[in-house]
C-alpha positions as CSV (number, residue, x, y, z in Angstrom):
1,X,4.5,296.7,71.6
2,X,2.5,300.0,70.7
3,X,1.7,302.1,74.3
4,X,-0.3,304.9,73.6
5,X,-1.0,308.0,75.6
6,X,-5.2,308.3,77.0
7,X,-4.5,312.2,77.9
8,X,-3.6,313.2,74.2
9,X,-6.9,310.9,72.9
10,X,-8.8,312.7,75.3
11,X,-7.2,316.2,74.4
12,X,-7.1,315.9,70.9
13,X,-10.5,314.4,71.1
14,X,-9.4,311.2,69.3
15,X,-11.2,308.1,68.5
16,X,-10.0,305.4,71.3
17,X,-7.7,302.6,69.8
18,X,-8.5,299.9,71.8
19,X,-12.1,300.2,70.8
20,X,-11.1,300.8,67.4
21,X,-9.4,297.3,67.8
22,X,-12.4,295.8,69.5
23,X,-14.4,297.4,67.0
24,X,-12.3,295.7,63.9
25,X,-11.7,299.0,62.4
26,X,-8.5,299.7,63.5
27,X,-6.5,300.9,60.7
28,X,-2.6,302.2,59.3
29,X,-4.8,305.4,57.9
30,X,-6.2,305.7,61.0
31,X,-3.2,306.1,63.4
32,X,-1.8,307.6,60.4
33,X,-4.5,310.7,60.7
34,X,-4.4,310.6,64.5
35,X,0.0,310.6,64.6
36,X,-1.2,314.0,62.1
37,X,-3.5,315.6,64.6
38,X,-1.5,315.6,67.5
39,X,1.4,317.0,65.8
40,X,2.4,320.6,67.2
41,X,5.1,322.9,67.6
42,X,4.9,323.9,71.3
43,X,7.4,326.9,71.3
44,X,6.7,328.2,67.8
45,X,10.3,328.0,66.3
46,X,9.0,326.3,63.4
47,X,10.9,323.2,64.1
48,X,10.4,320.1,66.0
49,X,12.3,318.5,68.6
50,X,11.8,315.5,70.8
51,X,13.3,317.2,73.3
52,X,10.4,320.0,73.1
53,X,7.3,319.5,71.1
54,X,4.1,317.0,70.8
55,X,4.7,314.0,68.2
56,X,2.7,311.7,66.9
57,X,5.2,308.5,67.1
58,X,8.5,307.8,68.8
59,X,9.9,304.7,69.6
60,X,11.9,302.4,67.1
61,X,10.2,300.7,63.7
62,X,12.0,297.4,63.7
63,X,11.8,296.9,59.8
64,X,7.9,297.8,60.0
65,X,7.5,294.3,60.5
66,X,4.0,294.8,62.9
67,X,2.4,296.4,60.7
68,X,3.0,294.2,57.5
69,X,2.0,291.3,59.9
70,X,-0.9,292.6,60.8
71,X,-2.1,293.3,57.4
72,X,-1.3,289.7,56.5
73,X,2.0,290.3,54.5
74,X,5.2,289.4,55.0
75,X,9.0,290.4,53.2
76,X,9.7,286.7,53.3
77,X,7.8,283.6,53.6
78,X,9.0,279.8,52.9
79,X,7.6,278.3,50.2
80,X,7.1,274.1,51.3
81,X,6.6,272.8,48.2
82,X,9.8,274.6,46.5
83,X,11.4,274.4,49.7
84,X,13.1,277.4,49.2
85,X,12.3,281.3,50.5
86,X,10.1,283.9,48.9
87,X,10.8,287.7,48.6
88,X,7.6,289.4,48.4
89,X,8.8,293.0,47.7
90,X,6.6,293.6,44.5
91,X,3.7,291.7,44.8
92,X,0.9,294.2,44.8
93,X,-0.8,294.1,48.0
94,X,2.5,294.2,49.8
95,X,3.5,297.5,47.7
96,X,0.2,298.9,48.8
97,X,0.1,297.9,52.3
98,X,3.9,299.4,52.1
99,X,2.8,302.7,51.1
100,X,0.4,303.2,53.6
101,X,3.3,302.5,55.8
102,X,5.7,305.2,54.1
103,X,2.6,307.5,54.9
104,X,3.8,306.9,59.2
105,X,7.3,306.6,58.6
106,X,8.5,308.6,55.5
107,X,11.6,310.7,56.8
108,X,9.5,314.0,55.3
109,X,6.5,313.2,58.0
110,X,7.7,315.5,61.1
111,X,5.4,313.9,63.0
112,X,7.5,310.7,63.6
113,X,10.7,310.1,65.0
114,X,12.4,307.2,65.5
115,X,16.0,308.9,65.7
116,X,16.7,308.7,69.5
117,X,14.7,305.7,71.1
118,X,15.9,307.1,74.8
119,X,14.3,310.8,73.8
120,X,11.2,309.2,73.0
121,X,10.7,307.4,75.8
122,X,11.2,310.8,77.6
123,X,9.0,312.2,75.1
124,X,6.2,309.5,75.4
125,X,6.5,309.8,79.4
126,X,6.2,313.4,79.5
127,X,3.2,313.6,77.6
128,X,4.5,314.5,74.1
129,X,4.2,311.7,72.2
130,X,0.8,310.0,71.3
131,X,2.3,306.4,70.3
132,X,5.6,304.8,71.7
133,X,7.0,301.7,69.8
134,X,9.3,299.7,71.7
135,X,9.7,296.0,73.4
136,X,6.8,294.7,76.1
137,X,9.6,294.9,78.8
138,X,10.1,298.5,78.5
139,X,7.0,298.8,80.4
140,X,10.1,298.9,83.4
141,X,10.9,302.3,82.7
142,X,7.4,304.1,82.0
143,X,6.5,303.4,85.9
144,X,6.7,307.2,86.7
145,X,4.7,308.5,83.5
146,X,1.7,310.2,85.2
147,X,-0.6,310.6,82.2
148,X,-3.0,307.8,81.5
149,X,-1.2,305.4,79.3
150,X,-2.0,301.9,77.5
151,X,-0.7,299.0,75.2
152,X,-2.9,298.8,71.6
153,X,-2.8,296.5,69.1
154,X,-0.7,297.6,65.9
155,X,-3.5,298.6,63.0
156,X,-4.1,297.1,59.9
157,X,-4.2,297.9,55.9
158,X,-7.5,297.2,56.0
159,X,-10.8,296.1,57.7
160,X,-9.8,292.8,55.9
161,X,-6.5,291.5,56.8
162,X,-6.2,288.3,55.4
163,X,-3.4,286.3,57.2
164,X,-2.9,288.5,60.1
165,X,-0.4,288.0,62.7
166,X,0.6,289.9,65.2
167,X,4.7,290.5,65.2
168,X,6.4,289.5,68.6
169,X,10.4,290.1,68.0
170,X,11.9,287.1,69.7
171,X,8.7,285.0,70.6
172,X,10.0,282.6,72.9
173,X,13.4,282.7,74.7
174,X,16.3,280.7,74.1
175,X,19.6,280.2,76.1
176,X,22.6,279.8,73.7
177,X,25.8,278.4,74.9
178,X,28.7,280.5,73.7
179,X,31.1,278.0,73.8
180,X,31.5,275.5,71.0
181,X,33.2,272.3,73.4
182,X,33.8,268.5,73.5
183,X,31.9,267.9,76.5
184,X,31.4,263.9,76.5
185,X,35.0,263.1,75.2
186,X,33.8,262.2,71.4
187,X,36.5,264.1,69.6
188,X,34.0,266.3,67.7
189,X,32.6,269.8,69.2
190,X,29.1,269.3,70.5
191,X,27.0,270.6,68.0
192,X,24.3,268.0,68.1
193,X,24.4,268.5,72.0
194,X,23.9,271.9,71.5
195,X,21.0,271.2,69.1
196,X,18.9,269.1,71.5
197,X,19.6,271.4,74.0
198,X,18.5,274.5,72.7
199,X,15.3,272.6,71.1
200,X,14.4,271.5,74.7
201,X,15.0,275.1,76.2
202,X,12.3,276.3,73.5
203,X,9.8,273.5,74.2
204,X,10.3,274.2,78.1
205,X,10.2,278.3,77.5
206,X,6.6,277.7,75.1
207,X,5.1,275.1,77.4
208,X,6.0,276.6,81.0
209,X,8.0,280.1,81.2
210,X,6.6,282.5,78.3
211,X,2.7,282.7,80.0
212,X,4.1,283.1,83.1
213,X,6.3,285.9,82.3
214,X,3.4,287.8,80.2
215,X,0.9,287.3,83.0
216,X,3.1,288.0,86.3
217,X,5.0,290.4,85.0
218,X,4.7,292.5,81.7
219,X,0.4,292.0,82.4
220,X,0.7,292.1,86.1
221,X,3.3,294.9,86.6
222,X,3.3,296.6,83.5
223,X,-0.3,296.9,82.9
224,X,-2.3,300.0,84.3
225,X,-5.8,298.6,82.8
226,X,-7.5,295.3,82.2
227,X,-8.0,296.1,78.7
228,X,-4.5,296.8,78.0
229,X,-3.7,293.2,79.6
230,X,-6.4,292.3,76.8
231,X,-4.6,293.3,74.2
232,X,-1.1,291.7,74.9
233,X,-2.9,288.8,75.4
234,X,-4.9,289.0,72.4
235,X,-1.4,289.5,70.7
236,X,0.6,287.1,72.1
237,X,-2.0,284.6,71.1
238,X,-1.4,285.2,67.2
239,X,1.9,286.0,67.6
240,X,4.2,285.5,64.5
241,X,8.0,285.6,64.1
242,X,9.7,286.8,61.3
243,X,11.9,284.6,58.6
244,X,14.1,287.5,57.8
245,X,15.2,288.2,61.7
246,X,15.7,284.3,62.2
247,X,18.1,283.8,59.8
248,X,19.8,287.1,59.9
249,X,19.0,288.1,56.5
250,X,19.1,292.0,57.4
251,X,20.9,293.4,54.5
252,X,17.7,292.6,52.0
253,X,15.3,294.2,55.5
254,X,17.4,297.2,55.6
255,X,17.2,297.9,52.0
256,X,13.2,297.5,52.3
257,X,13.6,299.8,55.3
258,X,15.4,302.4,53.6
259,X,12.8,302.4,50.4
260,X,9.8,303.1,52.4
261,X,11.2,305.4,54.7
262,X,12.7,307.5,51.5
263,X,9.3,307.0,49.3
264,X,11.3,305.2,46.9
265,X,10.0,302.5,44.5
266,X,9.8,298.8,45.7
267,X,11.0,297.7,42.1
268,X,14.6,299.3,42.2
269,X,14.9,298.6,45.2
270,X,13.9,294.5,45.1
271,X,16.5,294.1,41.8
272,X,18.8,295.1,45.0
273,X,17.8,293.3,47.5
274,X,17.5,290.1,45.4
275,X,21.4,289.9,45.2
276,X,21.5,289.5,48.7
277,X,18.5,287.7,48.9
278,X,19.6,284.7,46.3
279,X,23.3,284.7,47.9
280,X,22.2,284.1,51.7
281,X,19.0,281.9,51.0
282,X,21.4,280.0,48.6
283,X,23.5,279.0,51.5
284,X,20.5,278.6,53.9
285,X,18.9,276.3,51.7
286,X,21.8,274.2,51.0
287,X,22.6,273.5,54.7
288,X,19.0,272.3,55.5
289,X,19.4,270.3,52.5
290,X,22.6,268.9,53.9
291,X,20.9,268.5,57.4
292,X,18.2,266.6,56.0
293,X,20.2,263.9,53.8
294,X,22.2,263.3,56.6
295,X,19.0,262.4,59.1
């Protein structure tokens, strides 16, 4: 979730996001110029600290995966008729939406930092920090932030966003047993059992628990404004998850990670992150393959 700070749009005489969002011209270049503007060096040492001066962005990045969401890409997709997964690392629009990224989050733009999520929390509540990227329930501990604050949408590549989603990390809650057990007697551990129960917890948490939760309490007591309520609802209602994070394929995010926020090419770094990729889809494949012959 993207909080942003309504004193430093108002001080820096910035364009409001949330109309930018209503408007449909919220864009990465956009809250690229305004993380920019904000940007200063409060005690003049010619360095910047969280601890000390006005940023642009603090918060965590989470593979960038809201903003290549939003603008209707994603680092992996399934492919039904191949049934098989799809890296996307060098197909063009993704390398362009991805360097409009790097422009946010390139480790040579002083004007973010994601080093120390607890410092910019601090940061974002003491009024030095224009955007805040964390989860929806950190709303808990911005309660005693006195400046005007509020929850916008994550921006887009462009005005046209083709198959945009809006990135929710762990969109519906599931209760895993951590113990593997022979509860009816069969002789076998209860992995089945375990199936059908998770399954249920998932229908149960989508059809009765998640609206509840968004509405009573991250709308309800996280929410200063109804327009901020707006927009997690507005999210929440094309929410997306991502293929990578389910099946724990983080080596071939991380390496994505690491090329945009070095600058470095996508090519070099895909012929990387395909070794990983081919090995762990491999096995991913071949086990729903497995699954399915045997129902």
């Amino acid at each position: 979730m993207l909080f942003y700070n309504g004193k430093l749009v108002t001080d820096y005489q910035l364009e409001d996001p949330q109309e930018m969002v209503l408007e449909d011209t919220w864009t990465i270049d956009k809250m690229s110029d305004q993380i920019a503007a904000v940007l200063t060096d409060v005690n003049g040492d010619g360095k910047y600290t969280l601890t000390e001066d006005v940023f642009g962005l603090t918060g965590r990045e989470y593979w960038f995966q809201p903003f290549l969401n939003r603008s209707g890409e994603y680092l992996i997709t399934w492919d039904d008729k191949a049934e098989n997964f799809v890296l996307h690392m060098t197909d063009d629009r993704f390398v362009r939406v991805s360097e409009v990224i790097t422009s946010i989050y390139s480790s040579q733009n002083p004007a973010t930092d994601y080093s120390d999520y607890d410092k910019g929390r601090v940061a974002f509540s003491e009024g030095r920090s224009l955007f805040y990227f964390r989860l929806p329930g950190d709303f808990r501990q911005l309660r005693e932030v006195e400046d005007d604050y509020g929850v916008v949408c994550f921006p887009r590549y462009a005005e046209d966003g083709g198959n945009s989603s809006y990135f929710v990390k762990n969109p519906t809650t599931l209760y895993l047993p951590t113990v593997v057990c022979d509860a009816n007697g069969d002789g076998r551990q209860d992995y089945d059992e375990i199936g059908a129960f998770l399954e249920a917890m998932g229908a149960y948490t989508y059809d009765n628990t998640l609206d509840v939760y968004l509405e009573n309490t991250v709308i309800g007591k996280g929410m200063r404004d109804e327009r901020s309520a707006d927009m997690v609802r507005l999210m929440m209602k094309n929410r997306s998850f991502d293929l990578g994070e389910a099946f724990s394929l983080h080596d071939v995010m991380d390496i994505y990670r690491l090329a945009v926020i070095k600058g470095e090419g996508l090519a070099s770094s895909e012929q990387k992150a395909e070794k990983f990729f081919n090995r762990l889809t491999s096995k991913i494949v071949d086990k729903i393959r497995e699954f399915d012959i045997g129902n």
